[in-house]
KOLMI-214088 format. One record per residue (C-alpha): z, y, x. Coordinates in steps of 0.05 Angstrom, whole numbers, plus 5000, padded with zeros to 4 digits. Example, Ala and Ser with C-alpha at 12.3 -4.5 7.8 and 13.67 -1.06 7.14 Angstrom:
BEGIN
515649105246;514349795273;
//
This chain:
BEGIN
357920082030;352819682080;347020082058;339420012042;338319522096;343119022065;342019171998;334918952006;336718212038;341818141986;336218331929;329317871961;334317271990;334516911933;327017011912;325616681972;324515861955;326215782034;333816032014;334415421959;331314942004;335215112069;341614992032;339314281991;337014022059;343614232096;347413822042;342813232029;343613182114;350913162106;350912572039;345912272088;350912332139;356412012099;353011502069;350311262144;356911172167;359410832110;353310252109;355610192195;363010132173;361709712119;356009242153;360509212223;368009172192;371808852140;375409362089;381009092062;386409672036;386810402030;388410442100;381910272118;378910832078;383811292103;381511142179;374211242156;374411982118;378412242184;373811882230;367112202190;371012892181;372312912253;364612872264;362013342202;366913852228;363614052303;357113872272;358314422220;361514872270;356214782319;349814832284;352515482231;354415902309;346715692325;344316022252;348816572257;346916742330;339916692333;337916872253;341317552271;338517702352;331517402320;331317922257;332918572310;328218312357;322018262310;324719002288;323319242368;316818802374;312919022315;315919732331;318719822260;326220032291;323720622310;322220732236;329220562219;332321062269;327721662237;330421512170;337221822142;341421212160;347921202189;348520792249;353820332212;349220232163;344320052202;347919482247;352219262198;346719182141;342118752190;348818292210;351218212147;344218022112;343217572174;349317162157;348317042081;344516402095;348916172141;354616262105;351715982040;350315432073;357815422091;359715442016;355114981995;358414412043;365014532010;363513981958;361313432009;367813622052;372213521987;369212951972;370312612038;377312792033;378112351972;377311782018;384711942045;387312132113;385712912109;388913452072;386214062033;389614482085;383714182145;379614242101;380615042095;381915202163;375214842181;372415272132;376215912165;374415692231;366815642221;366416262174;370616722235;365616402294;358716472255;361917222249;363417352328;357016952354;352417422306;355718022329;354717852393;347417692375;347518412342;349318772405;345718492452;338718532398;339619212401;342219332468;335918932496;328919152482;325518402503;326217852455;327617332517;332517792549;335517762486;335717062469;337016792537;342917222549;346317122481;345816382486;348116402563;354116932536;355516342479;355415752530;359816022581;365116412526;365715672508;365715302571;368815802610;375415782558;374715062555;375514992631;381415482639;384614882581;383414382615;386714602681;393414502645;395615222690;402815292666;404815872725;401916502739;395616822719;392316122702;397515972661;397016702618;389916462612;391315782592;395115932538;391016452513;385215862508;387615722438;386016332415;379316542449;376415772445;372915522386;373114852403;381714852402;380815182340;376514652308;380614152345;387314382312;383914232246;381013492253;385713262304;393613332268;396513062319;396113542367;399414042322;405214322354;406414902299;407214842222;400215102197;399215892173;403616142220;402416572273;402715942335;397115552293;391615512337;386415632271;389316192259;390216392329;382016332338;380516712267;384217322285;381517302357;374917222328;376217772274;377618242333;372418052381;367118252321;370418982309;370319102384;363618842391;360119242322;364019812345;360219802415;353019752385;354220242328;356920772373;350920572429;345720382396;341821012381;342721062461;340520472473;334020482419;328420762428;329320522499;326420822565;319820572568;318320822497;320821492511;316621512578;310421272541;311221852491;312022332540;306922212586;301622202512;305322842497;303823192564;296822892562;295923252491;298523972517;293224132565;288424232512;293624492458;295925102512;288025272514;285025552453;277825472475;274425902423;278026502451;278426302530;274826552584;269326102632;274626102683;280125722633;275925352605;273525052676;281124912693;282824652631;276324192641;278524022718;286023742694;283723452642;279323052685;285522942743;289422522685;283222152673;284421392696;278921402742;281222042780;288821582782;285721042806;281621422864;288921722877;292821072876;287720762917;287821302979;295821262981;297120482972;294219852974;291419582920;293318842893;288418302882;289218042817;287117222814;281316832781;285916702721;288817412715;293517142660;297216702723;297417332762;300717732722;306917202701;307217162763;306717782810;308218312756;315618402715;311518152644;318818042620;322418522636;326818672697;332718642666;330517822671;334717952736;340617862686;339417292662;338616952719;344617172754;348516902690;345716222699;346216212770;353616342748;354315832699;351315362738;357915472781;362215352736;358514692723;358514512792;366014692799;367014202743;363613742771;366613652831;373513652793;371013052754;368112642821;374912742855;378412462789;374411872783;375711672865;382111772850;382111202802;383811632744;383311382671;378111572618;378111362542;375211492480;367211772493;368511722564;369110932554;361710822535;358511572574;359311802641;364812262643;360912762684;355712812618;360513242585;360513692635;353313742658;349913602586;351314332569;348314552616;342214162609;342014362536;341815132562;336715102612;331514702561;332815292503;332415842558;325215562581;323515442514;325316142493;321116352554;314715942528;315116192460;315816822475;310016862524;304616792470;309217192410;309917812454;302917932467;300817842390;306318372375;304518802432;296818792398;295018522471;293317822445;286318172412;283618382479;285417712516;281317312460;274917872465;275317762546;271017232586;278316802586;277516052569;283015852527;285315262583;286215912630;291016282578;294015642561;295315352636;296716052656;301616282609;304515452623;304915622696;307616322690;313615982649;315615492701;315516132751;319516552716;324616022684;324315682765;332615712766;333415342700;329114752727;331414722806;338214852792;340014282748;335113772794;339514062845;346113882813;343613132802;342113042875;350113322889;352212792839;348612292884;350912522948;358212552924;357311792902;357611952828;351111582798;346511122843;339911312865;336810932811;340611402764;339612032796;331811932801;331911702725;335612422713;330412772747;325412422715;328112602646;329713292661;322613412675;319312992621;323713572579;321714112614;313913992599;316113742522;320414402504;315314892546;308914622509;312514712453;315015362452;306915542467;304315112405;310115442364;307416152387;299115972375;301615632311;305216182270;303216812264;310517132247;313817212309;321017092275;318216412247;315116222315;321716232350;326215932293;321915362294;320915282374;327815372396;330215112324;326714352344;329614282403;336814512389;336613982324;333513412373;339913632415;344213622353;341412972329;342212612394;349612742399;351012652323;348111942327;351711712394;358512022360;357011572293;355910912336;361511042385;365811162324;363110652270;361110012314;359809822380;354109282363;349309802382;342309372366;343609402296;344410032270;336910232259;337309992184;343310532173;339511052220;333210982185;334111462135;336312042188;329811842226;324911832176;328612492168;326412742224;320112562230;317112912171;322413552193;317613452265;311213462229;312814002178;314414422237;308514192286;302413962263;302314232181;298514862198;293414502243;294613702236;292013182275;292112442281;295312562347;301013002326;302612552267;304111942311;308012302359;312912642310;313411972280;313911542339;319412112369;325712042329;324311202331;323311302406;330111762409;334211242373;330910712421;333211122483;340211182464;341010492446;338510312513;342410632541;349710472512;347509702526;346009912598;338609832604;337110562630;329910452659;328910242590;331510852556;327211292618;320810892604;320611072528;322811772535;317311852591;311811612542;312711872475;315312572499;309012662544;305312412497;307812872448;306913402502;299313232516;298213252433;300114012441;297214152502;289713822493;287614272431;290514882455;286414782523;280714622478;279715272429;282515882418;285815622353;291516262351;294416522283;293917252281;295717402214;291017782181;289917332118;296817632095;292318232084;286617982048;
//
C-alpha cells in the first residue's frame, strides 16, 4: 500500500545494529531516569506509607511524560526533513521522480519509514511507563493517552517535516523553517491559553487551544486535576489534540503529494538543464560532415559566443564587475545568496517569533510590578525564563543548522574537491565559512542580545544579570557554531552530520531542563545531588565523545566532553543557590574550551571526511 520506498526501510531497519541500540539506550535513559529520582527522594525524604509512593510515581510520570513528548516530536521532525533533504543534496530525488512511482507512494513511504524508529522507541517505553505506574497515583488510562498523545504529535511534526523537505530544495531552509513552524505552532497556541480570552474572537481561539496545543494535550494526561470532562469523550482535551493532530497530517500529506512533483525538480535544476541542453543543440542542428564552409564558420562563431570567456568579455562591458576578497570563501557567505534566497523566509519567521516573545515578555514584566504571584518552577526560575528560553533554544539550533550545513552542502554539491585542490589554507575555509555563519544567522544572535537589554531597561534582571545573559548567549553561539563545522568535517554522510550536530545540542537542551525539573521536584538541597546525577553525567560524557572526537580523538576533546556535563551540572547548581557569576564563570571556560578543541585542528589541516573508503 506505501510502496517500494517503504517497503525497503521496513526490510534493512532492523539489519541495522543502530535500530537495537537507539531503542536500549532510550530505555536504559528512562530506568536511569527513575532510579535517579528515587536515590534524591529516598536520600532527601523520609518514606513512610503508600502515600508517599503514590506522590513519587505521579511526580516522575509528570516529568517522563514532556520528556517523551518532547524529544520523539524532535526524532520525528528532523529524522523525516533530514532523509528528503539528503534525497535533493546527493540529487537522487530526481531519480525517484523518473521512476514509475505514484506521488503517494513516494511521500508517504519516506514519512512512514522515517517514523518507525521513533515510534519503536515509543513502544519500547511502554514497559518503564507501566512500571512506574505500579508505584500508585496514575492510572492505565494516563498512561494511554500519553501514549496517544505522543504517537498523534510525532505524526503531525513529521508531516510537516515532509512538506516542507520537499517543498524546499536547501537543507537549512528546510530545517530552520520546520523547527521555527514547530516553535511558534506551540508557543503561539500556548499564548492564545494563557490569555484566558473568554469573549470574542480571542475567546474562539482560546478554546480551540485544547485542541491545536500539544502541551494541553499532554497536560490533560499527567495533571487529573485539571480534567473538566470524563476521559474518551469528545471534550477530553487528549482526544481533542489526537484528532486535531490526525487532521492536520491528512491536510498537510495531501498538500505535498498533490505539489510535490511541482515543487521537485525545482527551478534552478530545470534552468541548469536547459541552458546544457541549448548549449548541446548548436552542434546537434549542424551535421558537419555534410555542411557547407559558411555553416560550419557560424556554427564555429556561436559556439565560441557561449564560451565563458566571450560571457565574461560581455558581462564585463555592461556591468561592473565585483571584487571578490583575499579569503574568497568569506566573500561569498557573505556578498552572494550561498543559501538560498528563500533564507529571506526564515528570517522574517524569527523576526516574527521573536515578537511574540517580546509581547510575552512585556506581559510577564507588567505582572510581576504588579505584585502578582508565581509558584511552582517559577519559585526557584525567573518567570520570564519560560518565556524567553524557547527562544534561545531556537536561535542556537537555527545557527547550528546554519554551521553544519555550510561544510555538508559543498561535499554534496562535489564543490568541497575543488576548495581542497585550491591555494586555500584550511584556517581560511574554516574562519571563513565561521564568519559567513554569524553573517547569515546575524538575527538569531542580535535579536535575543536585544531582548536581554529590554529586560534590563524594563527593570526585570539587574545589570549584573543582563551582562551574564549576554555573556552566555555568546559563549553558545561560538560552542553550537564550531560545532555544527566539526560535525560537517567529521562525517562524511551528510544525514549523520546533522543528526549528530543539531542532535548534541538539542539533548544538552533536553538534559539541562530534565535535571532542573528532577531537583525542583525531588529536593531542594541542591549541593548534593551529584552522587544521584552521576550516572546521567557520566552518561553524557561518553554520548559527547562518541559523537565528537571518536573519528579523530584527541586528548583535548576527551577532557572537554568529560569536563562538560560535570561543568553543566555545576552551572545549574549555581545557579538555584544564587551564585550566578559562578554558574557564568564555568560555562565561559569549559564551553570555550570545548569550542577552541574544535576549532584549533580544523584551522590546523585539512582533516575533512569525504567518503570514498565506502568504495574501496
Amino acid at each position: 500500500m506505501l510502496g517500494p520506498v517503504f517497503n525497503r526501510e521496513a526490510i534493512t531497519l532492523p539489519r541495522r545494529p543502530r535500530h537495537y541500540a537507539l531503542r536500549a539506550i532510550y530505555v536504559t535513559a528512562l530506568l536511569i531516569l527513575m532510579c535517579t529520582a528515587w536515590m534524591l527522594l529516598a536520600g532527601t525524604q523520609v518514606i513512610d506509607d503508600i502515600g508517599d509512593l503514590a506522590r513519587f510515581g505521579v511526580t516522575l510520570f509528570q516529568i517522563v511524560a514532556p520528556l517523551q513528548l518532547a524529544l520523539i516530536m524532535f526524532l520525528a521532525a528532523f529524522g523525516t526533513a533530514s532523509s528528503i533533504s539528503q534525497e535533493k543534496d546527493r540529487r537522487t530525488i530526481l531519480l525517484l521522480l523518473l521512476t514509475r512511482l505514484s506521488n503517494h507512494e513516494l511521500v508517504l513511504g519516506k514519512l512512514i519509514a522515517a517514523l518507525l524508529s521513533p515510534l519503536v522507541m515509543v513502544m519500547a517505553s511502554i514497559p518503564v511507563l507501566l512500571t512506574i505506574r505500579l508505584f500508585g497515583g496514575i492510572s492505565l488510562d494516563q498512561v494511554v493517552r500519553v501514549l496517544l498523545i505522543t504517537a498523534s504529535a510525532a505524526l503531525a511534526t513529521a508531516s510537516l517535516g515532509c512538506m516542507i523537505a520537499f517543498w524546499r530544495e536547501k537543507t537549512f531552509q528546510t530545517l530552520s523553517i520546520m523547527t521555527l513552524g514547530i516553535v511558534i505552532w506551540i508557543g503561539g497556541w500556548e499564548a492564545v491559553y494563557a490569555s484566558g480570552a473568554t469573549d470574542g474572537f480571542m475567546g474562539v481561539l482560546q478554546g480551540f487551544a485544547t485542541w491545536a496545543s500539544p502541551v494541553r494535550g499532554i497536560s490533560s494526561a499527567i495533571y487529573p486535576n485539571i480534567l473538566d470532562a470524563q476521559p474518551w469523550t469528545v471534550s477530553d482535551p487528549a482526544v481533542q489534540f489526537s484528532v486535531f493532530a490526525f487532521v492536520a497530517s491528512i491536510v498537510l500529506n495531501a498538500v505535498t503529494i498533490c505539489r510535490v512533483r511541482k515543487w521537485n525538480p525545482s527551478r534552478q535544476v530545470r534552468q541548469n538543464q536547459q541552458d546544457t541542453e541549448e548549449l548541446d543543440s548548436i552542434w546537434q542542428d549542424v551535421s558537419l560532415l555534410e555542411s557547407s564552409d559558411e555553416q560550419v564558420a557560424e556554427a564555429a562563431a556561436a559556439a565560441r559566443a557561449t564560451h565563458v570567456d566571450s560571457i565574461r568579455r560581455a558581462q564585463s562591458q555592461t556591468q561592473a564587475t565585483r571584487r571578490v576578497w583575499d579569503n574568497p570563501v568569506l566573500w561569498r557567505e557573505i556578498c552572494t545568496w550561498a543559501y538560498g534566497r528563500k533564507i529571506l523566509i526564515v528570517r522574517i519567521a524569527y523576526v516574527a517569533l521573536c515578537a511574540m516573545v517580546a509581547i510575552g515578555l512585556n506581559n510577564t514584566v507588567a505582572s510581576i510590578q504588579a505584585g502578582d504571584s508565581f509558584g511552582g518552577l517559577d519559585a526557584f526560575i525567573p518567570p520570564v525564563a519560560t518565556t524567553i528560553t524557547p527562544l534561545f533554544l531556537v536561535s542556537l539550533v537555527i545557527l547550528n543548522a546554519l554551521a553544519v550545513n555550510a561544510i555538508t552542502n559543498e561535499r554534496d554539491g562535489q564543490a568541497l574537491d575543488l576548495l581542497l585542490v585550491t591555494d586555500l589554507r584550511p584556517a581560511e575555509l574554516v574562519l571563513g565559512k565561521l564568519w559567513g555563519v554569524f553573517w547569515v544567522a546575524k538575527e538569531t544572535i542580535v535579536l535575543p542580545i536585544v531582548l536581554c537589554v529590554f529586560l534590563w531597561t524594563s527593570g526585570a534582571i539587574s545589570l549584573d544579570d543582563m551582562l551574564i545573559m549576554v555573556g552566555v548567549l555568546v559563549v553558545l553561539d561560538f560552542f553550537v557554531a564550531m560545532l555544527g563545522i566539526h560535525c560537517g568535517m567529521t562525517y562524511a554522510n551528510s544525514r549523520t552530520a546533522i543528526s549528530i550536530s543539531m542532535g548534541s545540542v538539542f539533548f544538552l537542551f533536553l538534559g539541562v531542563i530534565t535535571c532542573i525539573m528532577v531537583m525542583i521536584s525531588f529536593s531542594g538541597d541542591f549541593q548534593q545531588q551529584l552522587a544521584p546525577f552521576l550516572a546521567f553525567i557520566l552518561g553524557g560524557s561518553v554520548g559527547l565523545y562518541v559523537a565528537l572526537g571518536i573519528r579523530n580523538p584527541s586528548q583535548a576533546i576527551f577532557w572537554s566532553t568529560m569536563l562538560l556535563p560535570f561543568a553543566t551540572f555545576h552551572a545549574i547548581t549555581s545557579f538555584f543557590i544564587q551564585h550566578t557569576m559562578t554558574s557564568f564563570i564555568v560555562i565561559s571556560l569549559v564551553y570555550g574550551f570545548t569550542t577552541l578543541a574544535m576549532l584549533m585542528p580544523a584551522i590546523g589541516e585539512f582533516d575533512i571526511a569525504m567518503g570514498r573508503t565506502k568504495n574501496n
